[in-house]
N, C-alpha and C positions, 0 to 999 in steps of 0.2 A: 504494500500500500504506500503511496508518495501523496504528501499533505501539501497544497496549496495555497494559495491568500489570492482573493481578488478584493479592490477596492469596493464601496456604495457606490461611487459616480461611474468606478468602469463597467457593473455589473450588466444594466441593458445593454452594452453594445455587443459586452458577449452573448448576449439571448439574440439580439438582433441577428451577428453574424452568424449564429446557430441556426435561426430562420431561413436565409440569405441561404444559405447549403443544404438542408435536408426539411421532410415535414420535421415539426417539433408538438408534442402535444403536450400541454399541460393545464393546468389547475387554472381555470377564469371565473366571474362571476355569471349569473343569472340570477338575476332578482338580487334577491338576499341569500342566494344557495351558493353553492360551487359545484361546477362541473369540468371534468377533464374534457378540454375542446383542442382542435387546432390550434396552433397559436399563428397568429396577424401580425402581432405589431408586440413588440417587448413590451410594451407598456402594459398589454392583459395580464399579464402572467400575475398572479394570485398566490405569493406562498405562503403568505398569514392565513390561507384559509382553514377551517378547523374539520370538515369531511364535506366529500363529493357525494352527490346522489346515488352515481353508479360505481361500481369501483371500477377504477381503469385494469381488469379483465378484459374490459370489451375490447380493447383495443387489438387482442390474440383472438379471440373471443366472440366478434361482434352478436349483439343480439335477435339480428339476423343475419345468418350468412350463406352465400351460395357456394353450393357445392360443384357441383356439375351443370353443363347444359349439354343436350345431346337431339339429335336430327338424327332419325332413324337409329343405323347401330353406329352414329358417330359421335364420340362424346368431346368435352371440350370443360378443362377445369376451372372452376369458376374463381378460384383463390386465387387472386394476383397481391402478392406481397411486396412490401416496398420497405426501405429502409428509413427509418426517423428516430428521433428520440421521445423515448417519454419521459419527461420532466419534473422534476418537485412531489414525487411518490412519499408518500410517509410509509414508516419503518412496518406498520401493519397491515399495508397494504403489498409492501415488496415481499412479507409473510404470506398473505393471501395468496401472488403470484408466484411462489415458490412452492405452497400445498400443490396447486392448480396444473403448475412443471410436472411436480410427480404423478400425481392422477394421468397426467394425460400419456405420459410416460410408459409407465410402467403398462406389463404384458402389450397386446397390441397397440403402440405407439399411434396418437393421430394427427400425422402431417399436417393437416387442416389448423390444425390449434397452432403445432410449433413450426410451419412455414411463416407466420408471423411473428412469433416469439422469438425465433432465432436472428430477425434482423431490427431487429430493437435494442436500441441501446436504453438503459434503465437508471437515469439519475433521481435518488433519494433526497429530500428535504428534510430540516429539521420540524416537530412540530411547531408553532409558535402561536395556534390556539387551540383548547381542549374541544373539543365535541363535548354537547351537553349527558349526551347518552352515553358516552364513551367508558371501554372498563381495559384498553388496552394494555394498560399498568400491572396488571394482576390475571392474566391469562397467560398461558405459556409461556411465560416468564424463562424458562429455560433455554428455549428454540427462539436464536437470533436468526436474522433477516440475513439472505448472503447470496440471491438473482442479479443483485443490481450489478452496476457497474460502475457507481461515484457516488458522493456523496454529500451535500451541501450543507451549510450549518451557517447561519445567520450569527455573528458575532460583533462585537463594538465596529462599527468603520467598516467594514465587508462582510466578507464569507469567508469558510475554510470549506476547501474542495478540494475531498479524498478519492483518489481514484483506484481501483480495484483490479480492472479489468484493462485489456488494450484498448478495448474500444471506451473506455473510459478516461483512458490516456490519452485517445483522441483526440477528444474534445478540449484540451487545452490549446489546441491551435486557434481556439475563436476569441480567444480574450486575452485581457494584460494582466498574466499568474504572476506571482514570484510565491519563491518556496517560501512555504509557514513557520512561523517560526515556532518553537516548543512551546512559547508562552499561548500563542494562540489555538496552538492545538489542544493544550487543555483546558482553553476556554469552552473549544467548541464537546470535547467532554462534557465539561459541568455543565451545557448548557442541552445536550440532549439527557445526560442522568437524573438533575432536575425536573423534567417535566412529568419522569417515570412515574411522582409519586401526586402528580395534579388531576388524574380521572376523577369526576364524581362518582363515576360506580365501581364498588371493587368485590370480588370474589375471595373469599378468607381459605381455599382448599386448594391443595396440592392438584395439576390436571391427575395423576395417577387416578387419588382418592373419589373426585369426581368422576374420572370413567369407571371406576367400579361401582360406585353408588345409585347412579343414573343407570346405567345396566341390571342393575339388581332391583330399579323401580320398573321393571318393561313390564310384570304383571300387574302394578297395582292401575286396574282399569278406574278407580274411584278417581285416584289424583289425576290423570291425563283427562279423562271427562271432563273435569272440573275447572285444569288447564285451559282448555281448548272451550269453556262453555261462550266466549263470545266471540268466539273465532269466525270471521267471514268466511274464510275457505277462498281467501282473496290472491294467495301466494306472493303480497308484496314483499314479505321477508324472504323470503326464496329470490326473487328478482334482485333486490339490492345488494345481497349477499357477495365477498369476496372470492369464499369458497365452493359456493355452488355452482356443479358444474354439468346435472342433466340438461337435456337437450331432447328437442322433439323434432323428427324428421319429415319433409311434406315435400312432395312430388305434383308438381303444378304440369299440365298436358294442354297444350293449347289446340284449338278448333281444328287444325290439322289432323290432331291425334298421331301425329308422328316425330314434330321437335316440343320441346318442354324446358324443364328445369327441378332440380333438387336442391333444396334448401334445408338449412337447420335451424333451429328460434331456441330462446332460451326456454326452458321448462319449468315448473314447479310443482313441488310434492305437496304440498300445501291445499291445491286446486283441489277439485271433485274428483273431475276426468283425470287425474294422471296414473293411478294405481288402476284405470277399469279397463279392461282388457275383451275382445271380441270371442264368444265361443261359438260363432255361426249358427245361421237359422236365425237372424235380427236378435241373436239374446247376448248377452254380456254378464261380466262378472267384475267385482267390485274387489279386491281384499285387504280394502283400508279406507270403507265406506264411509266411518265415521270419524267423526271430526277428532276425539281423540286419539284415535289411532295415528292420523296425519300427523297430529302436531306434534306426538310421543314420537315419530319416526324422525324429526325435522332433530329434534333436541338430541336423539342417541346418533344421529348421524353426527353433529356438532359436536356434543361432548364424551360421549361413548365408541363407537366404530371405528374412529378413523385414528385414534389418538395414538396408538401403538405404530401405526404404519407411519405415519407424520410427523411422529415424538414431542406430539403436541393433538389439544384438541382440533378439529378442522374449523373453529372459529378466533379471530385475531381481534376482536375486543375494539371495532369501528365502532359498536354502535348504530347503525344503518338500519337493521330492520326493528328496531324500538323508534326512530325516525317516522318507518313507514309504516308501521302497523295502525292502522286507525282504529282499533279497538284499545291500542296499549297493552296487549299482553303477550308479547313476542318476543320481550327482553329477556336473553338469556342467565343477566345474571338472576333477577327476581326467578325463575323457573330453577334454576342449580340450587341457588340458595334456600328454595324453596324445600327443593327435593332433599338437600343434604342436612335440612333439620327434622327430617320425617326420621320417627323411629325404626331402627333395622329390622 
């Protein structure tokens, strides 16, 4: 790792010159929200923001994305990747993108996902404000962040800009670096250890102890009813989610009946339709019909199943789907906490 220094005043022209060369996407506003967009002009860029609506998954990821198109038995692949940076990532989200690597990963690999992932380069921010929902401080606590490829940290008069990777070494040709000096490198230290401990929401258990616990609630059908008793069945938790990564496949055939197109859209377990499945002769089968079932699956998926393989739960403490849930009851941590004072 090689530590850098850019100035406050030279800061936009290195964003600009970043622009000027490749796309750049990062952190801008809408409304009072933030969303990872294109970046136009150095002046959007947003690194005070405190979380994006969507995690920048989409960007590997899109929320809809084409797969193929094909004219008779000719097909034509639909995934044209391109090289950019994505910019000003928080440390929980370069987690969410490192879960998302492996899943796609592991056994049959899907090009689809890491034809875009492979040509992105991943620069990190520090936070510099909390998420009101936010419990990042206190999850996974173990399992540090290590996809990206640099690393930015806001300190008196500039930045400190750590590079990791080559292509993160790259990017020093856009601006006026000089090396860091030790005193500011452990500025930028204290100023990402600091924030560890500013979440409002925090989780008092080990991930271990919670994925044994939550696992050992899968029968009590009383507590998950009861979870889930105002549950729309809306899947916006599923949608905002870093780590979520089903997918629903649609084959569109146009009037011809001979060219068309395959697409893939994000998915959610959450939904009615997603667990129901066709047994022919117009009849179907359901087998997580009910609302607590749903939400029991969404929870052991996050803090029970994946936690072994990940070495972490498969959720990174954004805060997002306590955002979107218009019922207010999709916050993982009141659901854990919930569960981890039920008697054994």
């Amino acid at each position: 790792m090689k530590s850098y220094f850019i100035k406050e005043k030279d800061f936009n022209l290195f964003v600009k010159k970043m622009i000027e060369s490749k796309k750049v996407v990062g952190p801008v506003a809408k409304k009072k929200k933030f969303v990872f967009a294109n970046l136009k002009n150095a002046a959007d860029l947003r690194l005070d923001f405190d979380v994006t609506i969507l995690p920048p998954k989409k960007e590997f990821f899109p929320t809809c994305q084409m797969l193929i198109k094909f004219d008779g038995s000719k097909f034509e692949s639909g995934v044209h990747s391109e090289e950019k940076i994505l910019f000003g990532v928080h440390f929980y989200d370069i987690k969410g993108i490192d879960m998302t690597d492996h899943l796609f990963n592991e056994n049959n690999s899907d090009c689809n996902y890491l034809t875009n992932r492979e040509k992105t380069t991943i620069v990190g921010s520090n936070i510099q404000n909390v998420a009101p929902r936010s419990f990042w401080g206190t999850i996974g606590k173990d399992l540090k962040p290590k996809g990206h490829d640099a690393f930015l940290t806001k300190i008196q008069d500039g930045y400190v800009f750590q590079t990791l990777t080559d292509k993160g070494e790259a990017l020093i040709k856009f601006g006026t670096f000089g090396a860091a000096a030790d005193a500011q490198v452990q500025e930028a230290d204290r100023v990402n250890d600091s924030v560890m401990s500013q979440c409002p929401e925090k989780l008092q258990h080990s991930s271990k102890d919670i994925a044994k616990k939550v696992r050992g609630s899968f029968k009590n059908k009383e507590l998950w009813a009861s979870a889930a008793k105002d549950c729309f069945s809306c899947g916006s938790c599923n949608i905002v989610c870093p780590t979520c990564y089903c997918f629903d496949i649609q084959d569109k055939w146009n009037v011809d009946q001979k060219t068309g197109s395959r697409a893939r859209y994000w998915d959610a377990c959450l939904t009615k339709e997603f667990a129901e499945i066709s047994m022919g002769e117009g009849k179907s089968e359901n087998f997580r019909e009910e609302r607590g079932a749903r939400f029991r699956h969404r929870i052991m998926r996050k803090a029970a199943y994946q936690t072994e393989k990940l070495g972490s739960p498969a959720c990174v403490g954004c805060g997002r789907c306590s955002n979107a849930c218009t019922a207010d009851i999709a916050d993982p941590v009141n659901v854990i906490n919930r569960i981890m004072e039920e008697p054994v």
